[in-house]
C-alpha positions in Angstrom: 0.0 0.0 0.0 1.2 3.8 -0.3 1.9 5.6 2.9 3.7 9.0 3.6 6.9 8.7 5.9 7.3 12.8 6.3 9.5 12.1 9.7 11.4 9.3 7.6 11.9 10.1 4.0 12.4 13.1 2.2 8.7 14.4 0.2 5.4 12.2 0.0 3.8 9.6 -1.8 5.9 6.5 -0.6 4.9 3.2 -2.0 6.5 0.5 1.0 5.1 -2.2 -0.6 6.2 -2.7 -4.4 6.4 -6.2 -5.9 5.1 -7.0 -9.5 6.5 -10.0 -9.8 3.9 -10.9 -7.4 0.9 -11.6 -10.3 -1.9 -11.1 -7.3 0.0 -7.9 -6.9 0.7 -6.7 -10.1 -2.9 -7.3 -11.2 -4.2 -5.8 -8.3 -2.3 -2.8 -7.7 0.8 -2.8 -9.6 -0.1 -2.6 -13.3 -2.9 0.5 -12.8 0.2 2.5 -11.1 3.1 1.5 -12.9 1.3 2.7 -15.9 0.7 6.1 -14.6 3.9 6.8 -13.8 5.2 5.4 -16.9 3.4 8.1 -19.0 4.0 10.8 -16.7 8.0 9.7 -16.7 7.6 9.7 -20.8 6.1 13.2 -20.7 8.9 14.6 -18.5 11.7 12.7 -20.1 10.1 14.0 -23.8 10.9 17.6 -22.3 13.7 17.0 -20.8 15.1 15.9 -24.3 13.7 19.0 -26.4 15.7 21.4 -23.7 18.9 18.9 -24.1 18.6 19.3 -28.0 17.3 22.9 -28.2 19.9 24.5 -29.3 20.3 22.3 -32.5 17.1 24.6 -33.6 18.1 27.7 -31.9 21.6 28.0 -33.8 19.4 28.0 -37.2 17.8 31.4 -36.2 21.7 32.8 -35.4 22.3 34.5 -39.0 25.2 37.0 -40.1 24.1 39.3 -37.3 25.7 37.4 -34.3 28.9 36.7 -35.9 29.4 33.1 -35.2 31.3 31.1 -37.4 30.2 27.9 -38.5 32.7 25.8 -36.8 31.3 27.5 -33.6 28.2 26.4 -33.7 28.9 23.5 -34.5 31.1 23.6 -31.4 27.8 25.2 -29.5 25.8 22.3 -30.1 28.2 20.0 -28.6 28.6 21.8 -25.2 25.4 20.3 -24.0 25.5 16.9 -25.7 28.9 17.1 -23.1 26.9 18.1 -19.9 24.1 15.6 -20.4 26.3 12.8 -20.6 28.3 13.6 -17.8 25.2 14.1 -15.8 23.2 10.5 -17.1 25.5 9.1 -14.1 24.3 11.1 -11.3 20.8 11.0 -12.6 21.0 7.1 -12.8 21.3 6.9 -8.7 19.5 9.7 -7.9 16.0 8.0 -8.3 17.4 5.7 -5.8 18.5 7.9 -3.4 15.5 10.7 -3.6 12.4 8.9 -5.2 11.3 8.7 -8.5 8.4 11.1 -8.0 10.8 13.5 -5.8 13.2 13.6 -8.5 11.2 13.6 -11.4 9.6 17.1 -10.2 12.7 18.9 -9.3 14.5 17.8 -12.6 11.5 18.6 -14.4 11.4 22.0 -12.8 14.9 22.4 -13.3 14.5 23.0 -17.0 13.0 25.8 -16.6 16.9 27.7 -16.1 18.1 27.3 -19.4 15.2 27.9 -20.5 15.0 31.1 -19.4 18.7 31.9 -19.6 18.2 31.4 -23.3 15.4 33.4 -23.4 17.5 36.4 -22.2 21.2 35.8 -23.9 19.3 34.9 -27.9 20.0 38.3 -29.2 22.8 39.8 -31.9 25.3 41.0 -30.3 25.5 38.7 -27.2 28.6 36.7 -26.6 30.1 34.1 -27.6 31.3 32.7 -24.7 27.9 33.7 -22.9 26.6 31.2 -25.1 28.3 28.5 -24.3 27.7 28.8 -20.5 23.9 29.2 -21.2 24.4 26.1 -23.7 25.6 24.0 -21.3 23.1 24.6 -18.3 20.8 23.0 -21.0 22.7 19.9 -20.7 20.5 19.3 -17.8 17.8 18.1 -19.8 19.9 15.3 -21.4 20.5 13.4 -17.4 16.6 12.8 -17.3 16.8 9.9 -19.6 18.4 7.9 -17.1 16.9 8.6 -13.9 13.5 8.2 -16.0 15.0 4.9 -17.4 16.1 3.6 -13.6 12.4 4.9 -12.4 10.6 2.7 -15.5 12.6 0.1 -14.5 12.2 -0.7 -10.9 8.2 -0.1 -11.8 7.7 -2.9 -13.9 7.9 -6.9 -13.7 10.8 -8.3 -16.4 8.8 -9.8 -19.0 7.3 -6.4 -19.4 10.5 -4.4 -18.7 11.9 -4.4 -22.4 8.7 -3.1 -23.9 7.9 -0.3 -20.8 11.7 0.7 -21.2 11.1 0.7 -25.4 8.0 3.3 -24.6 10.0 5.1 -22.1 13.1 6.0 -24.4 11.7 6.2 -27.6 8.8 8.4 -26.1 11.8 10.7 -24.7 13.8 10.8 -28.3 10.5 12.1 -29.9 11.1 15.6 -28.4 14.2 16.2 -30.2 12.0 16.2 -33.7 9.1 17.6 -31.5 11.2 20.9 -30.7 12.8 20.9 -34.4 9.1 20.8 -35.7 8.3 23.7 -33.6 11.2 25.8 -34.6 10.3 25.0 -38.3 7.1 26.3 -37.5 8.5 29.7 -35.5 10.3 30.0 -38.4 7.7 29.8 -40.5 5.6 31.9 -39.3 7.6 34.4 -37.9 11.0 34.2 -39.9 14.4 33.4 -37.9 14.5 36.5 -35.9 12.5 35.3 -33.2 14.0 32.4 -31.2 12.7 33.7 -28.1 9.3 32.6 -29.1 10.2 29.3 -29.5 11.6 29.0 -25.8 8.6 30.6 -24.5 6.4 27.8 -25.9 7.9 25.2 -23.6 7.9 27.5 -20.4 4.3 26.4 -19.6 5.2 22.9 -20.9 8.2 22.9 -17.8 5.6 24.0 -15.7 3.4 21.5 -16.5 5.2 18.6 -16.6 6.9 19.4 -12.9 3.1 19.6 -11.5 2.1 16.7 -13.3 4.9 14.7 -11.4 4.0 16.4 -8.4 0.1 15.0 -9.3 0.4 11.9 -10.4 3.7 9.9 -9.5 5.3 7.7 -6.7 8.1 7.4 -4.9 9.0 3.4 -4.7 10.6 2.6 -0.8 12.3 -0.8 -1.7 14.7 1.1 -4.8 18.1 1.4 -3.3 21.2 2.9 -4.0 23.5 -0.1 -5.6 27.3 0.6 -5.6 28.6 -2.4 -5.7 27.1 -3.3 -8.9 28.6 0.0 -10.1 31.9 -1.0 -8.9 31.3 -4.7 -10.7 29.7 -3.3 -14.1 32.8 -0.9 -14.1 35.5 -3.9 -13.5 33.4 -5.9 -16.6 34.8 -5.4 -19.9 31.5 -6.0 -21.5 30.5 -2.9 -19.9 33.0 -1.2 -22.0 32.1 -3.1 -25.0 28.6 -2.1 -25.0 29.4 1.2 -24.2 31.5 1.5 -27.1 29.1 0.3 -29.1 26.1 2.2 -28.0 28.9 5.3 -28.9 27.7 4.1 -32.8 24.5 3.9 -31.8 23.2 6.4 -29.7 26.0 8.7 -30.2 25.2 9.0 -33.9 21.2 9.4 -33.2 22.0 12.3 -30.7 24.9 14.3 -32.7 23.4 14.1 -35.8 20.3 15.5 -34.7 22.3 18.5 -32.9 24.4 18.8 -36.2 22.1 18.0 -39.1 20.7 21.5 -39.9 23.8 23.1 -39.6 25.5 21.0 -42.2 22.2 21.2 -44.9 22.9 25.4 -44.1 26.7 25.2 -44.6 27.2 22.0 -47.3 24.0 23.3 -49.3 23.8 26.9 -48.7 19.7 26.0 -47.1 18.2 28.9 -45.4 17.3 28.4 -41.9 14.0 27.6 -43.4 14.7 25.0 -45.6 16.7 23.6 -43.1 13.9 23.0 -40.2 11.9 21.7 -42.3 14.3 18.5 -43.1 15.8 18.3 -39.9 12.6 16.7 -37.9 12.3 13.9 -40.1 15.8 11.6 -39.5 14.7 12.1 -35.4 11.3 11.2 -35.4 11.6 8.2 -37.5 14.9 7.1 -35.4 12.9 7.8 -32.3 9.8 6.0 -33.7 11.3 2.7 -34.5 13.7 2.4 -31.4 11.4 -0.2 -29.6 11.0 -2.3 -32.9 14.9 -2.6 -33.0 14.7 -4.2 -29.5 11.8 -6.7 -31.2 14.1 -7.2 -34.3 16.7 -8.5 -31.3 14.5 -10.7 -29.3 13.5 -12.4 -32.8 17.3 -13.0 -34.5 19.3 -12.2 -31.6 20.4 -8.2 -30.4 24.1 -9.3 -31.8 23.3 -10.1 -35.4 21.3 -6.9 -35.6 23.6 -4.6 -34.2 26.2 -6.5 -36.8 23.5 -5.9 -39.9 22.7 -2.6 -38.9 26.5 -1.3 -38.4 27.2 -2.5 -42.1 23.8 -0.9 -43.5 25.4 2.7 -41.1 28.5 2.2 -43.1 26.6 1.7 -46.7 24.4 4.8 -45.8 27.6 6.5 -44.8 28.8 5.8 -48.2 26.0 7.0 -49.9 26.2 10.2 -48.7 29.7 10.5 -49.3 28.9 10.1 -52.9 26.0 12.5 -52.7 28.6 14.9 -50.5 30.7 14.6 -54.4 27.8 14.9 -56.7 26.4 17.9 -55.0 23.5 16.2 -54.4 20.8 17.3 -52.1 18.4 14.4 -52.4 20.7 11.7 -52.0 22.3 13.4 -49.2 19.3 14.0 -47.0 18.1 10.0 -48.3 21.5 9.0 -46.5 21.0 11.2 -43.5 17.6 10.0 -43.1 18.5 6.2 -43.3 21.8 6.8 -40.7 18.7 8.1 -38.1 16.9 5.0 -38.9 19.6 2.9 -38.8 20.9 4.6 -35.3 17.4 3.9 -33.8 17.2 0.2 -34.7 20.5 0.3 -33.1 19.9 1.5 -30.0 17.1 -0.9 -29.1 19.3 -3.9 -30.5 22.3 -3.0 -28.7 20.1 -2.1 -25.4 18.4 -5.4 -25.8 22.4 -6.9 -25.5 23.2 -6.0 -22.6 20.5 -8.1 -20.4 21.4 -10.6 -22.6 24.6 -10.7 -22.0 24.7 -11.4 -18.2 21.2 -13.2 -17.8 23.4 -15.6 -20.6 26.6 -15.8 -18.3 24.4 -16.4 -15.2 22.4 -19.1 -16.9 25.4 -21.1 -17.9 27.0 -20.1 -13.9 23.3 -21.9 -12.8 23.9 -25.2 -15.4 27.4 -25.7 -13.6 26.2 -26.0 -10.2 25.4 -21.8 -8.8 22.3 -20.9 -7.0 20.0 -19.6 -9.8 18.4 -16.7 -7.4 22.1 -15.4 -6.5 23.0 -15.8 -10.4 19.9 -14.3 -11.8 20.0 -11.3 -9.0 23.3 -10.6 -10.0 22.6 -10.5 -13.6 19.8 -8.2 -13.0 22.1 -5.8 -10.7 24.8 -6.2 -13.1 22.5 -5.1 -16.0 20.7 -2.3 -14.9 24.2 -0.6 -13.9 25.7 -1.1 -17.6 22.7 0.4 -18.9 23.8 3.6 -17.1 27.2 3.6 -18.1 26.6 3.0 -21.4 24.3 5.6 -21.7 26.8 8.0 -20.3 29.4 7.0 -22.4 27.3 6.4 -25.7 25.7 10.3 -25.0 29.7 11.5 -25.6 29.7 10.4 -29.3 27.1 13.1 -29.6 29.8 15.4 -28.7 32.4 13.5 -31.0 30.5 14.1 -34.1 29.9 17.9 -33.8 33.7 18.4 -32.8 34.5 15.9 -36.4 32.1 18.3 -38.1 33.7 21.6 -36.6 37.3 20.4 -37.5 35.9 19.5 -41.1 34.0 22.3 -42.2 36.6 24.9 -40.4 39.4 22.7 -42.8 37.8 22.2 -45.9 34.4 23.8 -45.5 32.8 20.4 -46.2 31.6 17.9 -43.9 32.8 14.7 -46.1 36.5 14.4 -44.3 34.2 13.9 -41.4 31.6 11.3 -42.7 35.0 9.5 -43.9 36.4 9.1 -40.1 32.4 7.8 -38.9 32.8 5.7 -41.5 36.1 3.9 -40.1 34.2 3.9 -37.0 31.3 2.1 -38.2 33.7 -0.6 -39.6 35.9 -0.9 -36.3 32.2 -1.3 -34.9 31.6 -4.1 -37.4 34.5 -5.6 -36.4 34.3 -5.7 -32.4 30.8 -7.0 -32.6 31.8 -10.2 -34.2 35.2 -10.7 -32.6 33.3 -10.2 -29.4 29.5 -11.8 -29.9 29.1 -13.8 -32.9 32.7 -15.8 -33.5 32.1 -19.6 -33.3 34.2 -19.9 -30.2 35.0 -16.4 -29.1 38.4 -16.2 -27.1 37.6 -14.3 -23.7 39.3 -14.3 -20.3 36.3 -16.1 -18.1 36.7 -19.5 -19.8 33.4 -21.3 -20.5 31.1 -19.3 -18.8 32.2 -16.1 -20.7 32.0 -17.7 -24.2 28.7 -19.9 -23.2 27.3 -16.3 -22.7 28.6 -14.5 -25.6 26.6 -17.5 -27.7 23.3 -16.3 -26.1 23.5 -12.5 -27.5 
C-alpha cells in the first residue's frame, strides 16, 4: 500500500510495498500505477530531451548578425551533448537515493533555467562565450533519460520491462523532432528573428510537466542505491564493449540531430527555413522505431542486428559520401535519413544486449552447479548498472561528431572528411561485434562461462 513517511523520508507519496513479480500484486495494484507513472516519466523525459537538444534549432535562427562562425556552432551544439552525458550518471542513482516522484519534479522544474537563460542571452550581439555557459546549463535536460530509465525500471515486472523501457526511451527521443518541428514552425511563421518565441512555448510545458509529477507519480521505498554493482559493471569489460558500441549507436542518433541543420545550411547553402523543415524527419523516424529494434533483437538475436545494422550505417555513410561529391541534395538527405533509422534500430538492439549478455553468463554459472536466485539477482544488478554507463558513455559520441564536423568544415568547408572518419568507426564497430559476440568460439578471459554467454547474445 502507499503511505507517507514525512519524519522518515524526504517528500510524499511513498509506496512501501512494491512487488510485480507478485501476479496477485501486479494485477491488483501494480499494473494501474506502474502505468501512470510510466506516462507521466515519458512526458517529462520528452521535455527533458527538447531542452537537451534545443539549441540544434536555436543555432538556425543565429544568421550573419551574431557573428558566429560555422565551426562555432557547430562547437555550440556540442557543449550540451557534453553536460548531459556527464550528468546520465548522477541522474542514474539519484531516483534511488531521492524517489522517483521527488526527483522527477525537481528535474523537471529544473528545466525551466536554461530555459529562461536562453530566453535572455538569444540576441545579436551577445557573446560568444555567454553562449556556451547558457548552452551547457541546457545539458540538464539530457541526465533525465536515465533517472526516468532507472524509475521505469524498478516499476515494472521483467517480461514487461523491455517493452515499458522501449515506450519510455523512444517516447523521450520524440522531443528532439518535436522541438525541431516547432522551430520549423517559429520560423515559418515568424521568420528566424525570433527564437525567443520558441523557448517561450515550452515555459508552460516545464511547468506542467513538474506539476504533473508532483500529481500523479510515486516514490518506490524498496529502490536502493547499488554501488557495488557499479563497482562490478565498471570492473566488466562488457560494460565497455557495449558502451562503445552504443557510442555508434546512440552517439550517432544524438549528434546528428544536434548537427544536421547546420550541415544542410553550410554544405548546401539551405536557409534556416529550408533547413527546419528537413531536420525533424531523420529524429522522429529514429525515435519511432527504437522499440522495434529491441523486437528485431529478441526475434534474431540483439548481436546479429547490431552486426546488420553497423554495415547498413556504413553503406548509408557511403551513400552520402557520394552525394557529398555529386552535390546532391536528395541523395544526401536519403543518406542522412536512413543513418537516423539505422541509429534507432541500433539502440534498441544493442540495449536489448546487454541483459542478454549477463542473464546468458548467469544461466550457464546456474547449469554448472550456482544458486540460480544469487546468479539471476546478479545479472539483474549487473545489467541495470551497464545500462547507465553506457548511456553515459554512448551520450559523448554526440559530442564526438559535432567536434569531427567543426574540424571538417573549419578545414575544408565540407563535412565529407568527417563522414569519412564515422565511416572507419562504423567498420571498427563491425569488427568488435563479431570478434566479441558472434565468433564460433569467441576467445575471452572467463573461460566457459564467458563464451557460453557470448553464444546467447
Amino acid at each position: 500500500m502507499s503511505t507517507t513517511q514525512p519524519t522518515r523520508r524526504l517528500g510524499g507519496r511513498w509506496i512501501e510495498h512494491w512487488d510485480p513479480e507478485d501476479p496477485g500484486f501486479w494485477e491488483r495494484t501494480g499494473k494501474t500505477i506502474a502505468d501512470r507513472n510510466l506516462w507521466q516519466s515519458i512526458f517529462s523525459e520528452h521535455i527533458g530531451f527538447s531542452i537537451w537538444t534545443i539549441w540544434s534549432v536555436l543555432v538556425l535562427f543565429m544568421g550573419p548578425e551574431y557573428g558566429i562562425t560555422p565551426a562555432q556552432k557547430f562547437f555550440l551544439v556540442g557543449v550540451p551533448t557534453l553536460v548531459g552525458a556527464i550528468l546520465r550518471l548522477p541522474y542514474t542513482f539519484a531516483v534511488a537515493r531521492f524517489g522517483g516522484r521527488n526527483w522527477t519534479i525537481f528535474s523537471a522544474a529544473l528545466l525551466i533555467v536554461p530555459t529562461i537563460l536562453a530566453l535572455v542571452v538569444m540576441e545579436p550581439g551577445v557573446s560568444y562565450t555567454t553562449l556556451l555557459v547558457v548552452a551547457a546549463v541546457a545539458g540538464v535536460g539530457g541526465g533525465n533519460f536515465s533517472s526516468s530509465m532507472a524509475n521505469v525500471n524498478a516499476l515494472f515486472p521483467e517480461k514487461q520491462k523491455g517493452w515499458a523501457l522501449g515506450l519510455n526511451a523512444g517516447g523521450g527521443n520524440l522531443g528532439v523532432p518535436v522541438v525541431q518541428l516547432l522551430g520549423l514552425l517559429v520560423i515559418a511563421v515568424l521568420g528566424a528573428g525570433h527564437p525567443r518565441v520558441l523557448l517561450a512555448i515550452y515555459v508552460p510545458l516545464i511547468v506542467l510537466s513538474a506539476f504533473l509529477a508532483w500529481r500523479r507519480m510515486d516514490n518506490i521505498a524498496v529502490m536502493s542505491n547499488d554501488t557495488g554493482a557499479f563497482v562490478e559493471a565498471c570492473k566488466d569489460r562488457q560494460t565497455w564493449i557495449m558502451a562503445f558500441l552504443y557510442v555508434g549507436t546512440f552517439g550517432s542518433f544524438i549528434g546528428y540531430s544536434f548537427a544536421f541543420g547546420l550541415v544542410l545550411q553550410n554544405q548546401f547553402d539551405r536557409t534556416p527555413l529550408q533547413a527546419a523543415m528537413v531536420t525533424f524527419i531523420g529524429p522522429l523516424i529514429g525515435s519511432l522505431i527504437r522499440p522495434y529494434g529491441g523486437r528485431l533483437a529478441d526475434r534474431f538475436g540483439g548481436a546479429k542486428v547490431t552486426l546488420v545494422n553497423f554495415a547498413a550505417m556504413v553503406a548509408a555513410t557511403l551513400l552520402i559520401i557520394f552525394a557529398s561529391g555529386i552535390e546532391s541534395l536528395a541523395l544526401f538527405t536519403l543518406g542522412f535519413i536512413l543513418l537516423f533509422t539505422l541509429s534507432g534500430i541500433g539502440n534498441g538492439s544493442t540495449y536489448k544486449m546487454i541483459p542478454a549478455i549477463f542473464t546468458g553468463r548467469a544461466r550457464t554459472a546456474i547449469a554448472d552447479g550456482a544458486d540460480r536466485d544469487t546468479e539471476l539477482g546478479t545479472a539483474r544488478r549487473i545489467s541495470g548498472a551497464v545500462i547507465g554507463i553506457a548511456g553515459s558513455v554512448g551520450a559523448v559520441g554526440g559530442l564526438l561528431i559535432n567536434l569531427a564536423f567543426r574540424q571538417s568544415f573549419q578545414t575544408v568547408h565540407s563535412g565529407t572528411p568527417a563522414f569519412w572518419s564515422f565511416l572507419i568507426f562504423y567498420v571498427v564497430c563491425i569488427g568488435v561485434t563479431w570478434a566479441v559476440y558472434l565468433r564460433p568460439l569467441p576467445v575471452l578471459v572467463g573461460g566457459r562461462t564467458e563464451a557460453a554467454a557470448m553464444a546467447r547474445v
